[in-house]
N, C-alpha and C positions, 0 to 999 in steps of 0.2 A: 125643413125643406118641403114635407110632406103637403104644407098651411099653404106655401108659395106656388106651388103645382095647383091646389084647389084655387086660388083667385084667377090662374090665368087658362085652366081648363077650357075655355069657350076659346083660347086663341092658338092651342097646341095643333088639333086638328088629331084627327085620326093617329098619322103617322108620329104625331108628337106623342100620344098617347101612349104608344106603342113603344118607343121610344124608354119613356119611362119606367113604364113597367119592365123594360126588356132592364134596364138599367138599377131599378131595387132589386131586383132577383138575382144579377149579377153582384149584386154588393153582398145579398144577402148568403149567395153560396160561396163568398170569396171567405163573411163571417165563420161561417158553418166549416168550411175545410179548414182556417185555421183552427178552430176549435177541434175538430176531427184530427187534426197532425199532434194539435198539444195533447188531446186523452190519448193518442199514438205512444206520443213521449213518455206522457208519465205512468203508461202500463208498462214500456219497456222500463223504465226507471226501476219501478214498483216492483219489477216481476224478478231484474237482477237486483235486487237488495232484500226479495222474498229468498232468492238462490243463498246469495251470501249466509245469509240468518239461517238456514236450513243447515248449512254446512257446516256452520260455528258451532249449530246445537248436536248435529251426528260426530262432529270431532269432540266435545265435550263429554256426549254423552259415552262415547269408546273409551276416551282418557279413565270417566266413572270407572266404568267397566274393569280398566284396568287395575284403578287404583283397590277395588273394591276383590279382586282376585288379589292383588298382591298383601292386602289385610289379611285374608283370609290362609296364604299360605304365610305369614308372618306369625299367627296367633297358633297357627297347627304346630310351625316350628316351635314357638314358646310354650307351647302345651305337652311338646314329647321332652322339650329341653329341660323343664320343671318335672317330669316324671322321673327323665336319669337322673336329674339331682338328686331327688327325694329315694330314690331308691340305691343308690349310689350312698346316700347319708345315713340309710339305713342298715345299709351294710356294715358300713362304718361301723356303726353304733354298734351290732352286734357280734363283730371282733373285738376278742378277749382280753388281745393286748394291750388295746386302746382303753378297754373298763379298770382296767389294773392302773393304768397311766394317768389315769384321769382321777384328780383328787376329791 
C-alpha cells in the first residue's frame, strides 16, 4: 500500500497527506496495543503458573520435611528398641536357670 501512496503523492494534496499518515499511525498503535494486551496476557498467564510451581515446590518441600522427621523419629525408635532387646537378651543369658536348661 506504502508503493500505491508514493505514485499518487502529487494528487493527495496536503490534507490527503495528512490523512495518511493520520491513518499508518492509527494502524500502527492498534498493532502495538494488541501486542501490549497479548504481553499483558501472557505475564498474567506466566505469573499465575509461576504461583502454582512455587506452591507445589513449598508443599513438597514440607511433605520432605516431614517425611524426613518421621525417619528420624522411626530410627530413634528402632535404635532404643534394639538396645531393650539386646539388653533384655542379655539378661536372659545371664539367669542361671536358663544356662542349666540350656543343653
Amino acid at each position: 500500500m506504502p508503493e500505491q501512496i508514493v505514485t499518487h503523492v502529487l494528487s493527495l494534496g496536503v490534507s490527503g497527506l495528512l490523512f495518511v499518515m493520520w491513518w499508518f499511525e492509527r494502524q500502527e498503535r492498534m498493532r502495538n496495543s494488541t501486542a501490549v494486551r497479548d504481553a499483558d496476557a501472557y505475564a498474567g498467564r506466566l505469573t499465575q503458573v509461576n504461583e502454582q510451581v512455587l506452591d507445589v515446590l513449598q508443599a513438597n518441600t514440607e511433605a520432605l520435611v516431614g517425611l524426613r522427621e518421621e525417619l528420624r523419629t522411626s530410627r530413634a525408635f528402632e535404635r532404643e528398641w534394639r538396645e531393650r532387646l539386646s539388653r533384655h537378651l542379655e539378661r536372659l543369658g545371664e539367669t542361671p536357670q536358663l544356662r542349666k536348661a540350656a543343653p
